[in-house]
C-alpha positions in Angstrom: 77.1 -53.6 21.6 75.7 -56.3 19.7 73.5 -57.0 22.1 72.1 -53.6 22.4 71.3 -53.2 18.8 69.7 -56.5 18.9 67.4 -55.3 21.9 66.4 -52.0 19.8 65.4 -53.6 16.5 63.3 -55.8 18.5 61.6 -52.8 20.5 60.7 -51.2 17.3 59.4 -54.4 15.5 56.9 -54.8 18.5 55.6 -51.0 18.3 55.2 -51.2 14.4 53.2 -54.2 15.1 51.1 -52.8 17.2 50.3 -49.5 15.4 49.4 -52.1 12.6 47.1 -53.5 15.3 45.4 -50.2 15.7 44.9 -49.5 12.0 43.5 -53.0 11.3 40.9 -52.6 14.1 39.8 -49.4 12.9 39.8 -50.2 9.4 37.3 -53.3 10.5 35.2 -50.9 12.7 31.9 -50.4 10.8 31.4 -46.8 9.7 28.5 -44.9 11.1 25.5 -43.6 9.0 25.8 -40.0 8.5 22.8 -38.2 10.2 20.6 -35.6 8.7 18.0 -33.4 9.7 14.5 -34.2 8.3 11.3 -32.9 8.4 7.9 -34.7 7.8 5.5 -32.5 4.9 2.1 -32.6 6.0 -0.9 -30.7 3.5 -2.3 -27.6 4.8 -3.9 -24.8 3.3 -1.7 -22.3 2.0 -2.5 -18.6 1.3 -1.2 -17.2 -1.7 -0.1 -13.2 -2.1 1.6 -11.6 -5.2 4.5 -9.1 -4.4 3.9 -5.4 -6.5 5.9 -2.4 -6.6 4.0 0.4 -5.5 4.5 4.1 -4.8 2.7 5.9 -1.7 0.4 9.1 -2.4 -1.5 10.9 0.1 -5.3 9.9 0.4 -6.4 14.1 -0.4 -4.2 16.6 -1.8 -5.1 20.1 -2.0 -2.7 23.0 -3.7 -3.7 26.1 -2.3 -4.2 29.1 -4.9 -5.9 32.6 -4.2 -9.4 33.2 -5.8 -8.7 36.9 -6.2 -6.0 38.9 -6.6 -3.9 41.0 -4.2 -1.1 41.7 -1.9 -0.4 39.0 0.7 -0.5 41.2 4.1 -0.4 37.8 6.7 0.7 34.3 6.4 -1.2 32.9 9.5 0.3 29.4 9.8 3.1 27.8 10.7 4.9 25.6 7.4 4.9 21.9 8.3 2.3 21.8 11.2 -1.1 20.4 10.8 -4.2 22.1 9.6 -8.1 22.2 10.3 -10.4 22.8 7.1 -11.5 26.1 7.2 -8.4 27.3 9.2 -7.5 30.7 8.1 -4.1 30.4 6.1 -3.5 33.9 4.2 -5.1 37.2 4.7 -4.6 39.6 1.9 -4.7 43.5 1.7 -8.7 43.9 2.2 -9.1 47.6 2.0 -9.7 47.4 -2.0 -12.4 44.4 -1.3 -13.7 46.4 1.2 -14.2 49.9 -0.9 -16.0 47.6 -3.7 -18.3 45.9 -1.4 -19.5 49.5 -0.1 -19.7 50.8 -3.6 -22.5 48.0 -4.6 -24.0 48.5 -1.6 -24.5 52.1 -2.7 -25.5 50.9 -6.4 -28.2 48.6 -4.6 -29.6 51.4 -2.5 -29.6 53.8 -5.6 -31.9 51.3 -8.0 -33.7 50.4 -4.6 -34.6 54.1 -4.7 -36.0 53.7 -8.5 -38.2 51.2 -8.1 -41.3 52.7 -6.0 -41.7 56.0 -8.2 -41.8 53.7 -11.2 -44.3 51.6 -9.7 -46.4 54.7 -8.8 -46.1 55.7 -12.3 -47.4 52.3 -13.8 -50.0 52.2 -11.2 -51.6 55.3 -12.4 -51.0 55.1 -15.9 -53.1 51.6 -15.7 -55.8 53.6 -14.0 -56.0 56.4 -16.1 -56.0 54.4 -19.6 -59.4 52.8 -18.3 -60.8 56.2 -19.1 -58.4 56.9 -22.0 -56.7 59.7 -20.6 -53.2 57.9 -21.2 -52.9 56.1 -24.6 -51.7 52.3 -24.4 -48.3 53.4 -25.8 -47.6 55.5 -22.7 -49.1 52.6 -19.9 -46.5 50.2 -21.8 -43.8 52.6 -21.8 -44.2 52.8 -18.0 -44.5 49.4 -17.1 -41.0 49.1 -18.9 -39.7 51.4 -16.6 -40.6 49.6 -13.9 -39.5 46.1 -15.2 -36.2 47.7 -15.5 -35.9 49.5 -12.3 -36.4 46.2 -10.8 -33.8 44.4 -12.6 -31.6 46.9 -11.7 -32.3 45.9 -8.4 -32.0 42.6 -8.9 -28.2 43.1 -10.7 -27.2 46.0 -8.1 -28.3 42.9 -5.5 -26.1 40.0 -7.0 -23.1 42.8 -7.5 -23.4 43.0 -4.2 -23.0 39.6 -3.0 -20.1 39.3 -5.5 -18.3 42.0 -3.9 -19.0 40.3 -0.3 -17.9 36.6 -1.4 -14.6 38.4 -3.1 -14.0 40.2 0.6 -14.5 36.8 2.2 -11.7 35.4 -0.3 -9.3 37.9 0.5 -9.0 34.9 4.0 -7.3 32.3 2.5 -8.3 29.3 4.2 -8.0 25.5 4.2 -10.3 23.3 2.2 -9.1 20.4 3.4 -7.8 19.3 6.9 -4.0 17.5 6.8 -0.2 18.7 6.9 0.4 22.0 5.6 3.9 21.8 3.2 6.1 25.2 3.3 4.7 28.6 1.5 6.0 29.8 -1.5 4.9 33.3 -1.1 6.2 35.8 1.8 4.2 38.7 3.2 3.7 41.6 0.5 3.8 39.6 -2.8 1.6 40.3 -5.0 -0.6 37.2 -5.9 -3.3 36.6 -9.0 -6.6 35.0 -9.3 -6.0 31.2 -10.0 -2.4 31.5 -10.6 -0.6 28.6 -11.9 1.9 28.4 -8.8 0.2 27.0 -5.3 0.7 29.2 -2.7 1.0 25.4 -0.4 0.2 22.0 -0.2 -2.0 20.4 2.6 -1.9 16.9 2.0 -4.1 14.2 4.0 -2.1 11.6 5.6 -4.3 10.1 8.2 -5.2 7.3 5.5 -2.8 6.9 2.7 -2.8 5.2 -0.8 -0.3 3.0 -2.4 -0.3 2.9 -6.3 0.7 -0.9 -7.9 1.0 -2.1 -11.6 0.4 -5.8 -12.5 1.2 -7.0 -14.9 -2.4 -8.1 -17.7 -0.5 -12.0 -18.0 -0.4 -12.6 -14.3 -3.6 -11.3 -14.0 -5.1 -13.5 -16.4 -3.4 -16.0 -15.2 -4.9 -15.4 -11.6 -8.6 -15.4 -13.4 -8.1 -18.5 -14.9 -7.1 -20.1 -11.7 -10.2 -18.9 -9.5 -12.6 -19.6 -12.3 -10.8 -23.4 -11.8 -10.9 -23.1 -8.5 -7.5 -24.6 -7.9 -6.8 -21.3 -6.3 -9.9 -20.5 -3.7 -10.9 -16.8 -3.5 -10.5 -14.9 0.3 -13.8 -13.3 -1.0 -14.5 -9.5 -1.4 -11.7 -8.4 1.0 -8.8 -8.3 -0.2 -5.7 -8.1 2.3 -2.4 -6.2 1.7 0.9 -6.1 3.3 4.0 -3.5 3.0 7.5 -4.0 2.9 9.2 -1.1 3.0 12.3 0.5 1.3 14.7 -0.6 4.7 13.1 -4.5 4.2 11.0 -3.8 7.1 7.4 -4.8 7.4 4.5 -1.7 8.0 2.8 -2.8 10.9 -0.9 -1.8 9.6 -2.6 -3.9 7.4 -4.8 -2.5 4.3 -6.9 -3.8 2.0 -7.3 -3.3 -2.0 -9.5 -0.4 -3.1 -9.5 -1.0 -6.8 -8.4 -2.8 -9.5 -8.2 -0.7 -12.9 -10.2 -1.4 -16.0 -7.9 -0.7 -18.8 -4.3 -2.2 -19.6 -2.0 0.5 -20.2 -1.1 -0.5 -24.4 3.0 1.0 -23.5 3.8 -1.3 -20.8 1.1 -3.9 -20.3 0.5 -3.3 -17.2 -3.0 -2.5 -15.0 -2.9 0.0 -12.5 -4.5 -0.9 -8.7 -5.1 0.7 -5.6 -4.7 -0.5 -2.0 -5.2 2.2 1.1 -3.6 2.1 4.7 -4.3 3.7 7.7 -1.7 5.9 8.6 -2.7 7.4 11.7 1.0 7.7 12.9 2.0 9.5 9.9 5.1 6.6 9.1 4.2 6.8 5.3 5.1 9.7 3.2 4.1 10.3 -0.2 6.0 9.4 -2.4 7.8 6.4 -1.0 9.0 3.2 -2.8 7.3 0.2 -1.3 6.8 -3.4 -2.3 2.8 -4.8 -1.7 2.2 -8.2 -0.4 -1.2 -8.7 -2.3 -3.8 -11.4 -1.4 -4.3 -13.7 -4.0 -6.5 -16.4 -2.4 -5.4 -19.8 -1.0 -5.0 -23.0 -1.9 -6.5 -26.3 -0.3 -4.3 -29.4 0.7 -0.8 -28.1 -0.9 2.9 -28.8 0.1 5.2 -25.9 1.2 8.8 -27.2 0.6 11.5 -25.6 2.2 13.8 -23.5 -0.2 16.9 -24.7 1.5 15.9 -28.7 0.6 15.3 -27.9 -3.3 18.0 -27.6 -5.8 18.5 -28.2 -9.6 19.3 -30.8 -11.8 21.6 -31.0 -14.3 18.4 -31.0 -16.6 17.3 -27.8 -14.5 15.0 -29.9 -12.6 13.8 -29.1 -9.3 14.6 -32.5 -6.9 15.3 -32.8 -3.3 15.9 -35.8 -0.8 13.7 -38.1 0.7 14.5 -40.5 3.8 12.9 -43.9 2.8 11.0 -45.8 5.1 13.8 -48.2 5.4 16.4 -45.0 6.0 18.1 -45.0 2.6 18.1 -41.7 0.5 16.1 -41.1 -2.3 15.9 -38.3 -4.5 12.7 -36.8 -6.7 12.0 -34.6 -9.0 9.5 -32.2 -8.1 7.0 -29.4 -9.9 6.9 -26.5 -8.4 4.5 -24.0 -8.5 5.9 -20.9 -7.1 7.5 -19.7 -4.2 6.0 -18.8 -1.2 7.8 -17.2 1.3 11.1 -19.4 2.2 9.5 -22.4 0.6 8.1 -23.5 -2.6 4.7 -24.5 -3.4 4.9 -28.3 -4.9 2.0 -29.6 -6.9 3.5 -33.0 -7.7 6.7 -35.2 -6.5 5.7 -35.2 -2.7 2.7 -37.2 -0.1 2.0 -36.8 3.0 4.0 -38.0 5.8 7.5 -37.8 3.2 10.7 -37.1 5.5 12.4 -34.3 3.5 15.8 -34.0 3.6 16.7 -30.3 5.0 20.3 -30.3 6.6 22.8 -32.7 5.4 22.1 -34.0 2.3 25.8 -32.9 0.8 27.4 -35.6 3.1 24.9 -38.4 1.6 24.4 -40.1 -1.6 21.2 -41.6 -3.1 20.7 -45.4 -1.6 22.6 -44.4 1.4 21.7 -45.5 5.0 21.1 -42.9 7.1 20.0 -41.4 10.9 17.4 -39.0 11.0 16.8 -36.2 13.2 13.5 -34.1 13.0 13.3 -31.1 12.5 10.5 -28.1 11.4 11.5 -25.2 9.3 9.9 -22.0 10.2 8.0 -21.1 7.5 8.2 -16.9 8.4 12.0 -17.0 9.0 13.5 -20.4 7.2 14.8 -21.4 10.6 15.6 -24.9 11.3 14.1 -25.7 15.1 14.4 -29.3 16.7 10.7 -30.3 17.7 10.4 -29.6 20.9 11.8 -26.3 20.5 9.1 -25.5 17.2 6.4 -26.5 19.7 7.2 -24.1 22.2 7.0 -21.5 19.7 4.1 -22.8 17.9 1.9 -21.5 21.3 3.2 -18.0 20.8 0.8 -15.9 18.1 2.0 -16.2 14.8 1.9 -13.8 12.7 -0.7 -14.7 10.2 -2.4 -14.9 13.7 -2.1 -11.3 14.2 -2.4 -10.4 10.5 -6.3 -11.9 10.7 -6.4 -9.7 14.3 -5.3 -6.3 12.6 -7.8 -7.6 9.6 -10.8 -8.0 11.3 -10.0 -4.4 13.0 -8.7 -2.4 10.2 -11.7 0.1 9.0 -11.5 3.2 6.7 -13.4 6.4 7.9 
């Protein structure tokens, strides 16, 4: 028995060594550098746009209203569809129109009639005071006569064509081409000369505006710069983008129409224009929208990745660096403003710097490190190993296509 026990404690004094073993090799293993993902800045030319609200309006608008009065006896299109200009929209009772028009036809043919036996008159009273048969009072009574007998024609004539342009108005029709909104007005009411209610809408959505405010500080701001030139100008065109209300991106480029003159003194704000074609009717007026506006660009500038920039305890911007011995460094940088998912940086970074962009929460500054490269994807914030950015650096980008749709966007 003795013998047994001293067999065990001698079995458990050899395992304990060796786990010891195990623990003590480990221990002396040298740990291995934490790895991070990287990727090298390199200047480029960035293009600068200014984010707006905005509301869409359609490009014409046209309330319809009757330019006489009377009894609507048609309603000759169909609510919602689309309308030519001069399409026929209302016909109203024109037997009333049509009783007045043959009345000053009657008036003209009746002071027609005057007007040759007054001229026969004058005629002969002219002859006749040569020998002073007729006394001068008498000639200038008759030449009266006929003055007025032919401005009766002439008022009898333009009564007339007042009565035929009211008969043509009793055909309500379309001044403008576009989409036609509901009537407000059924067959048999009873509508007035310019009343204050439309009896529609046609509004033109084939091109369609988008109203912005900007603030008069930024703007100044933006004047400053160009006049500087540390922002460069695109020249007269002037690109915009829409995001709309669902995040999404319109696919159509526009371009800025105007930029208002005044600041309104309430909110401080300047009022600007930008226009869109809309051929396949996806903006409505009245829709909340967000307006990517061309600014310019700037020369030789640093986009920094978002996800690589945090704050100080002094509210600093820094980010990490990988030295060119591998250790970690960390600057402070100035930042400019943000530009998509990056920042612009005017100061704190060179070219060639190996930015720190995944990783840096397992590292501390003076740290050895192993670096993997990376690229972030400007568009999307994506982090993509090299290779993998390359392949889809030969697809069109698309700023690419944004310069495409550019060059072909026109306004008719």
């Amino acid at each position: 028995m003795v013998l047994l026990h001293m067999v065990f404690l001698g079995f458990c004094s050899f395992a304990l060594h060796g786990c010891n073993s195990e623990v003590e090799a480990q221990q002396s293993a040298p740990a291995q550098d934490p790895e991070v993902s990287v990727q090298e800045l390199k200047q480029k030319s960035v293009s600068l746009t200014r984010e707006l609200p905005g509301r869409t309006s359609a490009h014409l608008v046209s309330e319809v209203r009757p330019r006489v009065t009377g009894a609507i006896q048609r309603r000759v299109f169909e609510e919602g569809s689309n309308v030519a200009a001069g399409d026929v929209l209302y016909e109203l009772d024109p037997t009333p129109f049509e009783v007045a028009y043959r009345n000053a036809q009657a008036a003209l043919q009746r002071a027609e009639s005057a007007v040759p036996s007054a001229r026969a008159r004058f005629e002969r009273y002219e002859r006749l005071t040569a020998n002073n048969a007729v006394s001068e009072q008498e000639l200038d009574i008759a030449r009266t006569q006929l003055l007025q007998a032919e401005a009766d024609v002439a008022a009898a004539t333009a009564a007339l064509e007042t009565a035929r342009i009211e008969l043509g108005y009793t055909k309500i029709v379309a001044p403008i081409s576009g989409r036609v909104d509901g009537s407000t007005v059924t067959q048999g009411a009873l509508v007035t000369r310019d009343q204050a209610q439309p009896l529609t809408v046609i509004r033109q959505h084939d091109i369609i505006n988008v109203d912005l405010v900007r603030s008069s500080a930024s703007l100044l701001a933006l004047n400053r710069a160009l006049a500087s030139n540390s922002i460069r100008s695109n020249g007269e065109y002037v690109a915009v983008e829409l995001k709309l209300e669902d995040g999404s991106r319109f696919p159509h480029p526009g371009k800025l129409q105007f930029l208002g003159s005044a600041v309104s003194p309430s909110t401080g704000m300047v009022s600007l224009r930008a226009v869109f074609p809309n051929s396949d009717g996806m903006l409505m007026p009245g829709m909340y929208v967000r307006a990517l506006v061309e600014e310019g660009f700037v020369e030789s500038s640093f986009l920094v990745p978002q996800r690589a920039v945090s704050r100080n305890s002094r509210g600093q911007a820094v980010a990490r660096f990988v030295t060119g011995d591998s250790k970690i460094e960390e600057r402070v940088l100035t930042v400019d403003r943000s530009v998509g998912n990056n920042w612009l940086v005017t100061d704190g970074v060179a070219e060639g710097d190996r930015l720190v962009v995944e990783g840096s929460q397992r590292t501390r500054v003076g740290q050895n490190v192993r670096v993997k490269m990376v690229v972030v994807e400007d568009d999307t914030g994506v982090v993509r190993g090299v290779e993998q950015a390359l392949a889809a650096s030969r697809e069109p980008s698309r700023d690419a296509k944004a310069v495409e749709r550019k060059r072909t966007f026109s306004l008719q």
